[in-house]
C-alpha positions as CSV (number, residue, x, y, z in Angstrom):
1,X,27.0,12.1,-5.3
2,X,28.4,11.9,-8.8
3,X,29.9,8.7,-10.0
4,X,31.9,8.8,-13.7
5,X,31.1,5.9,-16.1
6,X,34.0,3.7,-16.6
7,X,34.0,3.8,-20.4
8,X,31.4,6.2,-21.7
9,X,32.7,9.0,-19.7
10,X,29.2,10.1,-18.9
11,X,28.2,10.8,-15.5
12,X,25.4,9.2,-13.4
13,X,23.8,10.7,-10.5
14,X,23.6,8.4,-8.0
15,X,21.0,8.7,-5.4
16,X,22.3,9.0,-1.6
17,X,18.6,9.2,-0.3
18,X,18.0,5.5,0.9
19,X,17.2,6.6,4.1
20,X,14.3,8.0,2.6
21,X,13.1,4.6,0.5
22,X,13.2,2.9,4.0
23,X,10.9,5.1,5.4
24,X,8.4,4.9,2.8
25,X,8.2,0.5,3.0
26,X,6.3,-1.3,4.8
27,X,7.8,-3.6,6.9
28,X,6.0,-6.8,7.8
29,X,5.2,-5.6,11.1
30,X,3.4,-3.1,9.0
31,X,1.2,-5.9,7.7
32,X,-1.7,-7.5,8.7
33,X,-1.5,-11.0,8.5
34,X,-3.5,-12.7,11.0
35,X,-7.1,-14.0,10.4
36,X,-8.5,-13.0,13.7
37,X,-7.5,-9.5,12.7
38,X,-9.3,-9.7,9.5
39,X,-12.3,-11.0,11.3
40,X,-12.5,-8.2,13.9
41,X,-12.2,-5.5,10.9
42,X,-14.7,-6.9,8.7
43,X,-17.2,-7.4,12.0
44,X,-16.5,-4.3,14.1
45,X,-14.5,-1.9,11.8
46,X,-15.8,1.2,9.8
47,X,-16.0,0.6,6.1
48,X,-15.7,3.7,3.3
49,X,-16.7,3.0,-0.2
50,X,-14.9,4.9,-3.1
51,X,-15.0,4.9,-6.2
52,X,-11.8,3.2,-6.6
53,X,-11.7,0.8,-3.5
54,X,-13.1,0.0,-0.2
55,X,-11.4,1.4,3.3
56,X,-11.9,-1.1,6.3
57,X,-10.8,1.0,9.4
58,X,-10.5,-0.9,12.9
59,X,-10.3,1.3,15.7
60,X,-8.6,-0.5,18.6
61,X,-6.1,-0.1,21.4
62,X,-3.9,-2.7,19.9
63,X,-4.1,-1.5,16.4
64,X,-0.6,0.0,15.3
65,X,-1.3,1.2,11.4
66,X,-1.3,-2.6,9.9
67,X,-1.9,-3.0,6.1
68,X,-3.8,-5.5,4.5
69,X,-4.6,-5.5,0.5
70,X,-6.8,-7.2,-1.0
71,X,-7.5,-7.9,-5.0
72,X,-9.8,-10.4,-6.0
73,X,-9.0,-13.0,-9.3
74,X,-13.4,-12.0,-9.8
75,X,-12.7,-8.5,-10.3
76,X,-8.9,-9.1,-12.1
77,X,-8.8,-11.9,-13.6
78,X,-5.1,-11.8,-15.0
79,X,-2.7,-11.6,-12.3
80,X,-0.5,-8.8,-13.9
81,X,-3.9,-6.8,-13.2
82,X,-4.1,-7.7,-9.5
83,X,-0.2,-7.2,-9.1
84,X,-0.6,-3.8,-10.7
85,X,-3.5,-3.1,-8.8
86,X,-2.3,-4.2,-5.1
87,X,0.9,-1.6,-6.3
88,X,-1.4,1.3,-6.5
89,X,-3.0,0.5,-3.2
90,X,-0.1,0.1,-1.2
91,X,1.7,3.4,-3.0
92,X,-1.9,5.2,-2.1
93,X,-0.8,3.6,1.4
94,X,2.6,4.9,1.8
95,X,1.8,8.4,0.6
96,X,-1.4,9.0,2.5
97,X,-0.6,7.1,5.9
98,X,0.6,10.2,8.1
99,X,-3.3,11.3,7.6
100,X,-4.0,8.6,9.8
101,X,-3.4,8.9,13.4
102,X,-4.1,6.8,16.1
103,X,-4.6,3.5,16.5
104,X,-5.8,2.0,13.5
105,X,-5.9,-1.1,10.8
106,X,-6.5,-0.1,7.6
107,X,-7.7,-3.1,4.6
108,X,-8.0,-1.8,1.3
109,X,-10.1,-4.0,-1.2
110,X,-9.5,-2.8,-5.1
111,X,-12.5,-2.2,-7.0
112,X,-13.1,-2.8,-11.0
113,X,-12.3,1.2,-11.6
114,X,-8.9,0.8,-10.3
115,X,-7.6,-0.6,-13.5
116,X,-8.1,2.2,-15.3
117,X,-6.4,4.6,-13.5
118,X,-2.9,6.3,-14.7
119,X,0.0,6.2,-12.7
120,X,0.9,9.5,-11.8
């Protein structure tokens, strides 16, 4: 959809694809917010160590693909670092999440090296 500018006479392009931004959020249903949750991941769940972060995976039959982030002040200690950080976890999230299947909960905890990485 093209929309004219009032007095520049330039025209924007104005995106019709927010279908598309509402697929990619994560809704808080999406979201893992209870503690016994957290408890059962950290006890029973499979952890994967990268370089950049730690996966937590909690196989369960009522496990529906929850999110949880977490970014410690210890390893940011500005909070501009641990907002940027928890961004680059989620998007990871959002663009990798049809790779899991099943039921699973999936807490991501940010490691030093994610500060460093470029936004691509």
């Amino acid at each position: 959809m093209r929309v004219s500018g009032a007095t520049t006479g330039v025209e924007k392009i104005q995106s019709s694809s927010k279908a598309d931004l509402i697929d990619m959020r994560l809704s808080r249903c999406q979201r893992i917010s209870e503690s016994r949750l957290f408890r059962e991941t950290f006890n029973a769940g499979r952890r994967h160590v990268g370089r950049y972060l730690i996966m937590w995976l909690r196989y369960a039959d009522d496990a529906c693909l929850k999110l949880a982030v977490i970014v410690s002040k210890k390893t940011f200690r500005r909070s501009v670092d641990r907002s940027r950080a928890k961004r680059l976890l989620r998007e990871s999230f959002r663009l990798n999440r049809y790779r899991l299947q099943g039921k699973v909960d999936v807490i991501l905890v940010a490691r030093r090296y994610i500060g460093g990485v470029k936004r691509q």
